[in-house]
C-alpha positions in Angstrom: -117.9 -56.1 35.2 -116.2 -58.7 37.5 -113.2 -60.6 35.6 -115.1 -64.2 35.2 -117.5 -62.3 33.1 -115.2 -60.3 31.6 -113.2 -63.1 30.5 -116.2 -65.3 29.4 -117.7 -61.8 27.3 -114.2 -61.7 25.3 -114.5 -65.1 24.7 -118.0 -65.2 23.4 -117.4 -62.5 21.4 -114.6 -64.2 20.0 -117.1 -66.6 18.6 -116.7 -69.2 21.8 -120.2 -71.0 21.8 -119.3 -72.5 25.2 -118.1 -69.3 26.6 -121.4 -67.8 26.1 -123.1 -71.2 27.2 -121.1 -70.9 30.7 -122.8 -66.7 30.5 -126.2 -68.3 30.0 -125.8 -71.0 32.9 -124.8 -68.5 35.0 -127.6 -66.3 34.4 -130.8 -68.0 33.3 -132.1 -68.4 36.8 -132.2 -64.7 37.4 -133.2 -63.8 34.0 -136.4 -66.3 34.6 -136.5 -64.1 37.7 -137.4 -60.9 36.3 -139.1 -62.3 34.0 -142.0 -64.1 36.0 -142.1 -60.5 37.7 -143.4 -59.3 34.8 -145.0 -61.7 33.2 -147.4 -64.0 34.4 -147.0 -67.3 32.0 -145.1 -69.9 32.6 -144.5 -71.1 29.1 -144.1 -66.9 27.9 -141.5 -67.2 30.6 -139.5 -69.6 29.2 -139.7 -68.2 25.6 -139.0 -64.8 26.4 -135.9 -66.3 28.2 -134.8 -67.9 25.5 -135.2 -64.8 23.0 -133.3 -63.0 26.0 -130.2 -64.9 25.2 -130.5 -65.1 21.4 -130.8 -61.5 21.4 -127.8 -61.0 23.7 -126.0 -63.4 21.4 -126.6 -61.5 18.1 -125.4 -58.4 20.4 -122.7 -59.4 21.6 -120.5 -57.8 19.6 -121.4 -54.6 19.9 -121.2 -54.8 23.8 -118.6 -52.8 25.0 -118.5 -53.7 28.7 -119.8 -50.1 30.0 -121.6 -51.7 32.3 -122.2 -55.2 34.2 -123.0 -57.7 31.5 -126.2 -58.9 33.5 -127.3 -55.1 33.3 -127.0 -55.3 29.9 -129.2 -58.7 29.5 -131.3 -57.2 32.4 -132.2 -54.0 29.7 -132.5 -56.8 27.1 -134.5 -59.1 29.1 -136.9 -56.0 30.3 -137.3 -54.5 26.6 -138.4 -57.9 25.4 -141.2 -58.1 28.0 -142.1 -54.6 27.5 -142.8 -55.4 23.5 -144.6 -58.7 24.5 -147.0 -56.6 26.7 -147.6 -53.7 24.2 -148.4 -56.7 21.6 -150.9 -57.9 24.1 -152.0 -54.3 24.4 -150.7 -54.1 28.3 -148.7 -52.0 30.5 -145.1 -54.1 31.4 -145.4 -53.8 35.6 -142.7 -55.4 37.6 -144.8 -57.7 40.0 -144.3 -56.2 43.3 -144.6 -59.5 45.4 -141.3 -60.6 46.9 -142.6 -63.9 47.9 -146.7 -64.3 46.8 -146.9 -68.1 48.1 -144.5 -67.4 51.1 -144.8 -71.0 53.3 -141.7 -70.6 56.5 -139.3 -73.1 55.8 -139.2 -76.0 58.3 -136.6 -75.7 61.0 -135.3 -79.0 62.3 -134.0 -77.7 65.2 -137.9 -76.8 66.3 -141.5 -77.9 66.0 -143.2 -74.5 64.2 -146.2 -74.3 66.1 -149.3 -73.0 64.3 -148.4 -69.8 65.9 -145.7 -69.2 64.2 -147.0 -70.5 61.1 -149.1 -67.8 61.3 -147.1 -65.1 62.4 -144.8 -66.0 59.7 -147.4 -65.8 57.1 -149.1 -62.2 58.7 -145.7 -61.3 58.1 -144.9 -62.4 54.4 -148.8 -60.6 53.9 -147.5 -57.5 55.8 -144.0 -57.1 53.8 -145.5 -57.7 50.6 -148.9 -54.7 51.4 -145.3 -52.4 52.3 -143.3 -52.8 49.0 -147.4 -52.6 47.4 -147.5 -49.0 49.0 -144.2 -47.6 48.2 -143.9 -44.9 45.0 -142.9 -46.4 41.9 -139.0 -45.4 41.5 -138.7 -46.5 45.3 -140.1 -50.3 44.7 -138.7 -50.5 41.5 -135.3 -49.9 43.3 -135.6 -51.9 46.1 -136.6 -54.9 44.6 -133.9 -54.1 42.0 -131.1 -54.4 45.0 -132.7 -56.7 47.7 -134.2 -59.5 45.1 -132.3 -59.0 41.8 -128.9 -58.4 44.0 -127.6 -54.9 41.3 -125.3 -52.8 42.6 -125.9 -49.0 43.3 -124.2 -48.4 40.0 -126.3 -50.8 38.1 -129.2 -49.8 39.3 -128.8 -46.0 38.6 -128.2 -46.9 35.1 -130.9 -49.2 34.7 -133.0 -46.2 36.5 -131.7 -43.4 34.2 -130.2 -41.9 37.8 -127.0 -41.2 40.1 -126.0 -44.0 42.4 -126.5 -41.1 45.3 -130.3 -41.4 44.0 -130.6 -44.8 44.3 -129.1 -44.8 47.6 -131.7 -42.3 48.9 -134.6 -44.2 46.9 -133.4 -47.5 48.7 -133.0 -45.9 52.1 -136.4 -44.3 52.0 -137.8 -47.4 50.5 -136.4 -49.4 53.7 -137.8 -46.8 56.4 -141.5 -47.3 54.8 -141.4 -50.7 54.9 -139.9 -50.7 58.7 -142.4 -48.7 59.6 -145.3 -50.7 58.5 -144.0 -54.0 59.8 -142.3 -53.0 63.3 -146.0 -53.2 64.8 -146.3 -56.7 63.8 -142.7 -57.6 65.3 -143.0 -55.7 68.6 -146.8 -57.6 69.1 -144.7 -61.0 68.0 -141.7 -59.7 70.4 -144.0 -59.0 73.3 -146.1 -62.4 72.7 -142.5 -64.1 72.7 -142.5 -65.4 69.3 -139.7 -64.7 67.1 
């Protein structure tokens, strides 16, 4: 746990409301996050947010700081999701989409042609079809490190597994999703786009 958090932990679990108002700034973006992942209502969004951080509130003492604190409000966040699905009578499944209304961001420096535009959006559709096709534990980790930001370490304990195993999941996960998009960027190379 980095010592900003560390600090802020000890003193919300002192009983410091604004310590653990300074913990919630920090993460409620990323919490919201997962979240939407997961779960596709807005407004179920924001509540299970909110429950997210009364629930690490309540727990707070018994957090030891074994692991990174947002790992700890990750498993929190995820469990609370997973109990709103099974009350729905669903299956929790992290959406797999990394960006599902990708539009390129305008460069001032350039007029996008609708070339690009397109290219650009053949190759949000082409990333998002890659991390679609990948196995389970090998998506789950991916996103996990390249959209959530976890450590190895965080990740193997979020994933039950040994860093080593995430590494390999990630590396594997990276190679399938090279593969299926280096077609699209050598026909964008050889057009001279990109």
């Amino acid at each position: 746990m980095d010592d900003a958090d560390a600090f802020l932990v000890a003193q919300a679990q002192s009983g410091s409301q604004a310590a653990f108002e300074m913990l919630v700034l920090k993460y409620q973006r990323r919490v919201e996050r997962l979240l939407a992942r997961s779960v596709r209502e807005p407004d179920l969004v924001a509540d299970l947010c909110q429950e997210t951080f009364l629930s690490a509130w309540r727990a707070l003492p018994q957090f030891q700081g074994g692991s990174a604190f947002y790992t700890w409000l990750y498993r929190i966040a995820i469990n609370l999701a997973s109990k709103q699905a099974q009350r729905q009578g669903k299956r929790l499944v992290l959406e797999t989409q990394i960006d599902g209304t990708f539009e390129p961001e305008p460069d001032p420096s350039h007029q996008d042609t609708p070339e690009a535009l397109l290219a650009s959006r053949q190759m949000a559709e082409r990333l998002n079809q890659a991390v679609d096709a990948l196995a389970d534990d090998q998506r789950q980790a991916l996103l996990l490190r390249e959209v959530d930001g976890l450590s190895y370490e965080e990740i193997g304990e979020l994933m039950q597994c040994a860093p080593g195993t995430v590494r390999s999941r990630i590396f594997r996960a990276r190679e399938a999703v090279a593969a299926k998009l280096r077609p699209l960027l050598d026909r964008a190379r050889g057009a001279g786009r990109w």
